[in-house]
N, C-alpha and C positions, 0 to 999 in steps of 0.2 A: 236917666235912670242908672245907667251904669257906671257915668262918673260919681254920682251919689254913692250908689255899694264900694263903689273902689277906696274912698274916703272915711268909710267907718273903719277897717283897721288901725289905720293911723288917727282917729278917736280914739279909740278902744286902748292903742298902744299911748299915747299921751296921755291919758285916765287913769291906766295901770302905771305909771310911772309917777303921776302925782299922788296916787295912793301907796304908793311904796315910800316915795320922800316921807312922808308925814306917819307913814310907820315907823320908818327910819329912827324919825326926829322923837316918835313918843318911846323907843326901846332906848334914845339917848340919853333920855328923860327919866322914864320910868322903868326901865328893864326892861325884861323878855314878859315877865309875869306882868308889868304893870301896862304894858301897852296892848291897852283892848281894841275890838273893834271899835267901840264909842267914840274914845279918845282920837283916835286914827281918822275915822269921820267928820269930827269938828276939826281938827288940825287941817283935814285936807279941805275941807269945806265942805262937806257934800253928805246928803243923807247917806246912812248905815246900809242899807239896804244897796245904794249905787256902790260901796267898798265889795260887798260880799259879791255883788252882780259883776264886776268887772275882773275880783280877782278869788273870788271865792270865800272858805270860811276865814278863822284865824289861823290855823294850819297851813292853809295855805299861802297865805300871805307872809308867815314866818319862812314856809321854806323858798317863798320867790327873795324876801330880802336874802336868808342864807346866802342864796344862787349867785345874784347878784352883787352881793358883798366881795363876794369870793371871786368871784367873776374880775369884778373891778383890781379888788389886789393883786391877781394873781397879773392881770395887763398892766398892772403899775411896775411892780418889782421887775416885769419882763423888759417893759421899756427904760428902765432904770438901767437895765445888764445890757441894754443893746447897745445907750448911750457911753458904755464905758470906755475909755484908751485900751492901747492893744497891751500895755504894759503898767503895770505899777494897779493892777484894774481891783484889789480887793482892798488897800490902800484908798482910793477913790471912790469905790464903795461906802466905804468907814464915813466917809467925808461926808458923803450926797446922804448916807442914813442916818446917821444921829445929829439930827438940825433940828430941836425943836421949834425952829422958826416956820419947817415945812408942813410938821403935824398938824393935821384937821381933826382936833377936838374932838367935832362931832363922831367921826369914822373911829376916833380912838374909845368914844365913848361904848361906841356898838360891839367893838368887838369883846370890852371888857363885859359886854352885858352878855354876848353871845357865848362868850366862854364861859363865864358863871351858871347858867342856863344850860352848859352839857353836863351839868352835874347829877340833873333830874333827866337828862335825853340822848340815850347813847345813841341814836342815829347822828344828832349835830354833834355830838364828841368825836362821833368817829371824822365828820368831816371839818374840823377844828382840827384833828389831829394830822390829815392828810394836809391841810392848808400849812399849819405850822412843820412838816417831815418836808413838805414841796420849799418851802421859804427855807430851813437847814440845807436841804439838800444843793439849791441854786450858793448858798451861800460856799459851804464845802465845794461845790465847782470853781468857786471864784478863786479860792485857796489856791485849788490841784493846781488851778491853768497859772497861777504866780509859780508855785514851787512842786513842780513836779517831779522830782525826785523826794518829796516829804514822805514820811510813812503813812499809812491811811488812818490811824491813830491819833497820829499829830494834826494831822489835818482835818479830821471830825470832833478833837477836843475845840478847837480854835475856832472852826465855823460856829460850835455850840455857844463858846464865849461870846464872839460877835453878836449870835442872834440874842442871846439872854440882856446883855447891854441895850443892843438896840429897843429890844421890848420893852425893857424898863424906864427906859427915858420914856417913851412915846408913851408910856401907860402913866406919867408922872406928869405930861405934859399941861393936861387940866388946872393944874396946881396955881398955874400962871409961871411965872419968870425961872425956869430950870435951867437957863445960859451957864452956869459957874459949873452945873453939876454935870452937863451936857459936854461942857469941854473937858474936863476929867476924865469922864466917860471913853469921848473919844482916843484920849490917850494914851486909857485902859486898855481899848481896843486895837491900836496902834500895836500895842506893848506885847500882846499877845502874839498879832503877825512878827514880832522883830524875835519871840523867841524859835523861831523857825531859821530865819535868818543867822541868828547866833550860834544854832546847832548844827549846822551844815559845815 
């Protein structure tokens, strides 16, 4: 009896995670507004009733993918900075971010949906905009800790440059084949940290 109750959470939590995928998968698809409970349902396979029972309405479901969206990036980018050298680290940055080889599509799909979607929902805008000021902000770290004597000016135009390139590849990536424009990009980006360098 007890090892029975002790195994419905990890149900429950394996149930709620394939009704999240297949939310996922239908706001990659169809948007914020076009991925309904129904759609979500058949995707995941499972009666309407077991999506709502395990994760609730469509509100809620939107703010667990939000959670979890955010969740996921904010442990990617961190593992990214951990991964860095002790030198040359925003240089290497540049390198590991703008690889259209590494973008996931799908993830790129969601968040263009998720951003579009805070135009009608200022609670997800506000927290699109924390997500994108936390990704500026780690990015601006990566600056200081190269050239800490930079002014905080210079060093907040530059991290903006970085992130505005990086967004842009990755939001192009769907396209298919962005290699030519990816490498430029990079360059772009390069070019940016060397007028630091030049001005010292």
């Amino acid at each position: 009896m007890q090892s029975r109750d002790l195994a419905r959470p990890d149900i429950k939590d394996e149930r709620r995670e394939q009704i999240l995928d297949a939310f996922e998968i239908c706001v990659a698809r169809y948007g914020v507004e076009g991925a309904t409970l129904a759609k979500t349902a058949e995707v995941a396979g499972l009666a309407r009733p077991l999506v709502r029972h395990n994760v609730g309405n469509r509100d809620a479901l939107l703010a667990a993918l939000v959670a979890r969206y955010l969740e996921r990036s904010y442990a990617s980018l961190n593992a990214l900075i951990a991964a860095l050298p002790e030198r040359n680290r925003v240089r290497t940055a540049i390198d590991w971010l703008i690889d259209p080889d590494s973008a996931d599509a799908q993830l790129v799909h969601v968040a263009s949906a998720l951003i579009a979607a805070s135009s009608n929902d200022p609670v997800l805008a506000a927290k699109m905009r924390d997500w994108l000021d936390g990704f500026v902000a780690q990015i601006s770290q990566l600056v200081a800790d190269d050239f800490p004597d930079a002014d905080r000016a210079t060093v907040s135009a530059v991290a903006a440059g970085i992130t505005g390139i990086y967004f842009n590849i990755e939001a192009l990536t769907p396209l298919g084949d962005v290699s030519a424009l990816a490498v430029s990009s990079k360059r772009a980006a390069i070019m940016l940290v060397e007028t630091i360098e030049t001005s010292r």
